[in-house]
C-alpha positions as CSV (number, residue, x, y, z in Angstrom):
1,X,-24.8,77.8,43.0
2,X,-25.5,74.8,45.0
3,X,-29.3,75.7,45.0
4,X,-29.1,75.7,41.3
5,X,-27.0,72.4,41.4
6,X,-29.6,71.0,43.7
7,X,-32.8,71.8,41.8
8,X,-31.3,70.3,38.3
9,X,-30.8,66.9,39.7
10,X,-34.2,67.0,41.1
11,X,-35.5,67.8,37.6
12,X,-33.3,64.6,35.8
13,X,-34.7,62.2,38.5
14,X,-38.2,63.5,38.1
15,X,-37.5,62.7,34.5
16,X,-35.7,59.5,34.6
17,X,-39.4,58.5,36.9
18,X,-41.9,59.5,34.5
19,X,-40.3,57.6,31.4
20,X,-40.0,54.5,33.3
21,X,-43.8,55.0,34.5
22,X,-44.6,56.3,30.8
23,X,-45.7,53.4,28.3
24,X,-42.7,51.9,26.8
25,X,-41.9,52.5,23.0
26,X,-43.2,50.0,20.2
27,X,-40.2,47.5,19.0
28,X,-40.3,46.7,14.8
29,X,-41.2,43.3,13.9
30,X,-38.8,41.6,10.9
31,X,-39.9,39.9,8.1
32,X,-37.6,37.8,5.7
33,X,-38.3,36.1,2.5
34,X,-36.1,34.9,-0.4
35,X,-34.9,37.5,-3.0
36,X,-36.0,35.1,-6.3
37,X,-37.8,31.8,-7.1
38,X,-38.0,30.0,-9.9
39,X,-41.0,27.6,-11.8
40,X,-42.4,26.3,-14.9
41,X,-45.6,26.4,-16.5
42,X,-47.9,24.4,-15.4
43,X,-46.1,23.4,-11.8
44,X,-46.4,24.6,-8.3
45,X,-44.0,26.9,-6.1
46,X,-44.1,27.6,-2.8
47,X,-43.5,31.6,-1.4
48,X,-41.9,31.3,2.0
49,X,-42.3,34.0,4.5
50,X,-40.8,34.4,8.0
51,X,-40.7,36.8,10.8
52,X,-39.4,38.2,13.8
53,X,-40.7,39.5,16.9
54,X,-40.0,40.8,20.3
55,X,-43.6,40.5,21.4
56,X,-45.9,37.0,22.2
57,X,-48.0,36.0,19.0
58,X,-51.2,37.6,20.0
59,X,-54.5,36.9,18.3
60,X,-54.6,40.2,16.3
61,X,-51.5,39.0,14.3
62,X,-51.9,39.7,10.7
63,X,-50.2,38.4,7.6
64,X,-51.0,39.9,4.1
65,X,-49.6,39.1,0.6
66,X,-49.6,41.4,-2.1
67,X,-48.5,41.1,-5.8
68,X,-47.6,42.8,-8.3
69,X,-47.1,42.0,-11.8
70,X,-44.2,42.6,-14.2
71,X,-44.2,45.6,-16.3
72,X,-47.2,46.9,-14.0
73,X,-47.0,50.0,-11.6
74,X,-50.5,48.5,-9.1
75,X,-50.0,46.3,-6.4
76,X,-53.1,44.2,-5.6
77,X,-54.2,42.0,-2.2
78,X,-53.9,38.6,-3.0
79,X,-53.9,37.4,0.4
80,X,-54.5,38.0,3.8
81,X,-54.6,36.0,7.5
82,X,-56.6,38.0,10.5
83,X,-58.0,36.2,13.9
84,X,-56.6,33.0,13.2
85,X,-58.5,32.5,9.7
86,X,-56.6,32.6,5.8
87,X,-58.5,34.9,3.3
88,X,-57.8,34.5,-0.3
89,X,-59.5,37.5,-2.4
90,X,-61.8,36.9,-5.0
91,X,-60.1,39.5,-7.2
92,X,-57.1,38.4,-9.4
93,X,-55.9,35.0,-11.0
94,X,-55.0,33.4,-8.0
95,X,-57.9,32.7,-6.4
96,X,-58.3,29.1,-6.9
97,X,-54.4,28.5,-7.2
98,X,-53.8,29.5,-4.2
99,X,-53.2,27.5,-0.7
100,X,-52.6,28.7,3.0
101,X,-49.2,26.4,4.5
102,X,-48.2,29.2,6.7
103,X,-48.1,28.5,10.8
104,X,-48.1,32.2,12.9
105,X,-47.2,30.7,15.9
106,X,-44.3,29.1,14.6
107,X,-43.6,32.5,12.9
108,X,-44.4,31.3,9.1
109,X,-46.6,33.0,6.6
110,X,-45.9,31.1,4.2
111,X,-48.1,30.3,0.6
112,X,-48.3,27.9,-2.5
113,X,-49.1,29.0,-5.3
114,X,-50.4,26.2,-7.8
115,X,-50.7,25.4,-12.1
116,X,-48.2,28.2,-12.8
117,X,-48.3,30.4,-16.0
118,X,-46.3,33.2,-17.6
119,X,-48.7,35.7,-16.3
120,X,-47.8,35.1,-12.4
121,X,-44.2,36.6,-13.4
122,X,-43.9,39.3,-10.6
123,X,-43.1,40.8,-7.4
124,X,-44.8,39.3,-4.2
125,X,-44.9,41.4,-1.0
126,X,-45.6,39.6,2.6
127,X,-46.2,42.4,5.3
128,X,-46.7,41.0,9.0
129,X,-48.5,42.7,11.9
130,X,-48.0,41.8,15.3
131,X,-49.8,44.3,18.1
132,X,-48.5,45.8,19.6
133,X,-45.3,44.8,17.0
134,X,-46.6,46.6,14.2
135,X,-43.6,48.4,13.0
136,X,-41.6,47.1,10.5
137,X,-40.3,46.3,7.0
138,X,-41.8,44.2,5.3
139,X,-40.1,41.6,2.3
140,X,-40.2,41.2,-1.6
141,X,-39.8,38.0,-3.7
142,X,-39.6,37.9,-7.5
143,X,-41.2,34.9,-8.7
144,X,-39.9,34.0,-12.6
145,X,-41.8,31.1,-14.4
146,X,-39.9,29.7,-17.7
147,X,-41.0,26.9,-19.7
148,X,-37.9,25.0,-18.1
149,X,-36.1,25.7,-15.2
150,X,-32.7,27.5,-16.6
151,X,-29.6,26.1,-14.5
152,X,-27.8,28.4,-12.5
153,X,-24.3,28.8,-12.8
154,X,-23.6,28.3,-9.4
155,X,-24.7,24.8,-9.5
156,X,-23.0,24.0,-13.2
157,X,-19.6,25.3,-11.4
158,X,-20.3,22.9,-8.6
159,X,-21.2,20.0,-10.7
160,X,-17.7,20.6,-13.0
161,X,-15.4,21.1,-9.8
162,X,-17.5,17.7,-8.1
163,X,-16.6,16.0,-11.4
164,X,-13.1,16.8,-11.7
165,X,-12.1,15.9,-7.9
166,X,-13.9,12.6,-8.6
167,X,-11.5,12.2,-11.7
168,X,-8.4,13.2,-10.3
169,X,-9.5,10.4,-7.4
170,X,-10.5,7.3,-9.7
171,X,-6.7,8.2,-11.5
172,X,-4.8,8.3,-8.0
173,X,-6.8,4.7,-7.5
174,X,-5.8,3.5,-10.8
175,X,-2.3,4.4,-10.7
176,X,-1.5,3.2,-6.8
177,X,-3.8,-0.3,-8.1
178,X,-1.3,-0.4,-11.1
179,X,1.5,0.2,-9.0
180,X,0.7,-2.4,-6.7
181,X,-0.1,-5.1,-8.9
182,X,3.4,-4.6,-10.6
183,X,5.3,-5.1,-7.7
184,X,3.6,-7.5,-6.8
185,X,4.4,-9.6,-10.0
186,X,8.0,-8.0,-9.8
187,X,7.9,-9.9,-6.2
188,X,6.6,-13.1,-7.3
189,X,9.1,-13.2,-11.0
190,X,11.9,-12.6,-8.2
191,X,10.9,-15.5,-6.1
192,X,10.6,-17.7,-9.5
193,X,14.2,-16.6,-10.5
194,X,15.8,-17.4,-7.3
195,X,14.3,-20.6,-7.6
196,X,15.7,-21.5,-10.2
197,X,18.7,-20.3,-10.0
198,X,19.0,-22.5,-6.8
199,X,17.8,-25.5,-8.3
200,X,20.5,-25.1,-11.2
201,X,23.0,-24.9,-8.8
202,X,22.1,-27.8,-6.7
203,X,21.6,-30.3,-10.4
204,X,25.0,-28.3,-11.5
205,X,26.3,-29.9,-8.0
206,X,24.5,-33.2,-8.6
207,X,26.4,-33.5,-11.9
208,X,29.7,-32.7,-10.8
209,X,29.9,-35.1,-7.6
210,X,28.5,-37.7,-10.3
211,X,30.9,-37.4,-12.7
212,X,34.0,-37.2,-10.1
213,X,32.5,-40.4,-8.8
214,X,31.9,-42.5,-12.2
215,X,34.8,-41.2,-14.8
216,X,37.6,-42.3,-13.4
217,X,36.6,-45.9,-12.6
218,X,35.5,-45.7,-16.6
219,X,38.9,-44.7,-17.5
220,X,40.4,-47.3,-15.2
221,X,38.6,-50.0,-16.8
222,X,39.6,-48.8,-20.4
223,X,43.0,-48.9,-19.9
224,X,43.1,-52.0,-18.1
225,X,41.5,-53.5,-21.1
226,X,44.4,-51.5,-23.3
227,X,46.8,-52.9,-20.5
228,X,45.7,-56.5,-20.7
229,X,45.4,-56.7,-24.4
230,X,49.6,-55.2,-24.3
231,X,50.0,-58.1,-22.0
232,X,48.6,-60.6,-24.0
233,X,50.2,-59.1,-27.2
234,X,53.7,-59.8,-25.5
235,X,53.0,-63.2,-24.7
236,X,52.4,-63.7,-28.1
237,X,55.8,-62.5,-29.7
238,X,57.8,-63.8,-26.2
239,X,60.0,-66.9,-26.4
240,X,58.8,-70.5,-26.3
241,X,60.2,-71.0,-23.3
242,X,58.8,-68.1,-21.6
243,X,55.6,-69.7,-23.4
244,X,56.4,-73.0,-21.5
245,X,56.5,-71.3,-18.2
246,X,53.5,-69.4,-19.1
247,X,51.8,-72.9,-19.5
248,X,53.1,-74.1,-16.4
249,X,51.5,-71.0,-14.6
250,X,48.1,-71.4,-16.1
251,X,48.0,-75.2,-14.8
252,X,48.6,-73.9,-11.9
253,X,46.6,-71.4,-11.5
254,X,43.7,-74.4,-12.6
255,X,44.8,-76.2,-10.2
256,X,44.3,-73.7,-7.5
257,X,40.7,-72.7,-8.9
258,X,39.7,-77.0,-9.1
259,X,40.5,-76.9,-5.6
260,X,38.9,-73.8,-4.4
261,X,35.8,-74.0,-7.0
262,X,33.2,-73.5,-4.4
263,X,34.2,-70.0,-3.5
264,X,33.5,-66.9,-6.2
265,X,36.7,-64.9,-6.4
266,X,35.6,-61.1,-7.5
267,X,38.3,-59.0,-10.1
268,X,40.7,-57.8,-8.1
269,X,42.0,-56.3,-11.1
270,X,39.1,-53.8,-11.1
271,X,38.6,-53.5,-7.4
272,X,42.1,-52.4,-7.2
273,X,42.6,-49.5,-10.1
274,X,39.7,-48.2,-8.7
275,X,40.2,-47.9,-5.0
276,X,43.1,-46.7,-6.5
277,X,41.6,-43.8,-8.7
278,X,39.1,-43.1,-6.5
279,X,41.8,-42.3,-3.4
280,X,43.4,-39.7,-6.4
281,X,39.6,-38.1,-6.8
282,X,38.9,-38.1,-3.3
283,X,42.3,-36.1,-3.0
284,X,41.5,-33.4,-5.5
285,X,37.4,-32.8,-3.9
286,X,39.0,-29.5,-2.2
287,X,39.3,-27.9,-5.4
288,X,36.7,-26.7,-7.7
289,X,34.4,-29.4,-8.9
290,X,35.8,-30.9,-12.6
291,X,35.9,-33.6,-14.2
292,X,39.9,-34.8,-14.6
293,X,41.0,-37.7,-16.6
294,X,43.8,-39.8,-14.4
295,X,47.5,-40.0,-15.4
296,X,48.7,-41.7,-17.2
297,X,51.8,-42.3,-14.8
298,X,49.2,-43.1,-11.7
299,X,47.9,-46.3,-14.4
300,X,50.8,-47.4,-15.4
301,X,51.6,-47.8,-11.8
302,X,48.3,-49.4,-11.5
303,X,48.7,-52.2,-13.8
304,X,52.8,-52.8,-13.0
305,X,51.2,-53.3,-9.5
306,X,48.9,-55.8,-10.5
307,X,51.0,-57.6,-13.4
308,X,54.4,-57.8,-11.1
309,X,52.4,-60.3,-8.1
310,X,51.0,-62.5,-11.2
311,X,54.2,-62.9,-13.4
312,X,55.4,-64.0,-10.0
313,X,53.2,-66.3,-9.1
């Protein structure tokens, strides 16, 4: 048993040597192209074609192109690149439409295909060889040519869905600019209406220390008029001796002014029912502002006060 044991092992490392000695298995190159293009008559379209390999680009790397047209079973050589030099083939349409872009050591077999017609519609096959890389897949393109290019609906459902966000953000603008701009104005209507509400209260203040100032000296001075013309009334109808006495006064009372001629007397008639009424207004300031008429009792004891020192005099 262990000779049997022994001799197996032998024969797996003996195996194991030889494949790592052996020549190593080829790798598969990968090629990549797009699935569909699209042109117009008369207009040029370029076939891209890529690749993949493990190896170094050698200088037997080989890129061929073949096409084949719709409706048609035959595939025909339409291009080929070997030791570093582009081949177009004289046989088909697209011998003089044809132009070489492609870069092998950047990995690019790549062609343009120029003045497009209706009769290029078809498959195109690129198939890259890369020794020793020469297994592999290689990649289709279907090239459609229309007398206009037809939109795809990929980029019309784009375009709507841009357009609407763009909508919905020029209203959002509009509506926080409207906002704005009407609180603002709110703001600034505010600040006019305090305003004015402030100044009416200040001429509303104005008017009312005016008028407790001014009406009562007005009043005053009408009924002392009233008063003096009641005085002068009862002079009048009095006795003539009492008019005899009255005489009496006046001279001397024109005496008294002859003598002091050179010095202004002002009305102390005046002076006094004012300072009077204004002593009565400056009581009642406390209160609220308004305009009050005096009493009559507070004149009458105005002009007794003034009429008693004359009619004793």
């Amino acid at each position: 048993m262990s000779q049997g044991a022994g001799g197996s092992g032998s024969l797996l490392l003996l195996a194991g040597l030889l494949s790592a000695l052996g020549p190593s298995p080829t790798s598969s190159i990968h090629v990549y192209t797009q699935r569909e293009v699209y042109g117009t008559v008369g207009s040029h379209v370029t076939l891209s074609c890529s690749f993949w390999s493990s190896e170094w680009i050698s200088e037997d790397i080989s890129i061929t192109w073949h096409f084949q047209a719709e409706g048609s079973r035959d595939s025909t050589s339409i291009f080929h690149y070997a030791k570093g030099q582009p081949y177009i083939d004289d046989v088909g349409s697209f011998k003089e439409r044809m132009e070489w872009v492609g870069n092998p050591h950047r990995k690019d077999g790549s062609i343009v295909i120029h003045n497009l017609d209706y009769t290029d519609n078809g498959t195109f096959t690129c198939d890259v060889k890369n020794p020793p890389d020469i297994v592999g897949k290689s990649s289709q393109v279907t090239l459609y040519v229309f007398e206009k290019v037809p939109t795809r609906y990929g980029v019309v459902l784009g375009s709507i869905i841009g357009g609407a966000l763009l909508l919905v953000a020029v209203v959002v603008a509009l509506v926080y600019l409207i906002r704005y701009c009407w609180l603002r104005r709110q703001a600034a209507l505010q600040r006019r209406l305090s305003a004015m509400e402030k100044g009416k209260l200040q001429r509303s203040a104005k008017d009312a220390s005016k008028r407790s100032r001014q009406a009562p000296v007005l009043y005053a001075m009408l009924d002392h008029s009233r008063g003096t013309k009641a005085v002068s009334e009862k002079k009048a109808k009095g006795a003539p001796g009492d008019s005899r006495k009255d005489k009496k006064r006046l001279a001397g009372r024109e005496g008294t002014v002859g003598a002091g001629a050179g010095a202004p007397q002002p009305p102390k008639v005046v002076m006094t029912i004012e300072m009077e009424l204004r002593g009565e207004a400056a009581e009642a300031t406390h209160p609220p502002a308004t305009v009050r008429s005096p009493s009559k009792g507070s004149l009458k004891s105005a002009l007794m006060n003034i009429i008693k020192p004359n009619s004793g005099t």
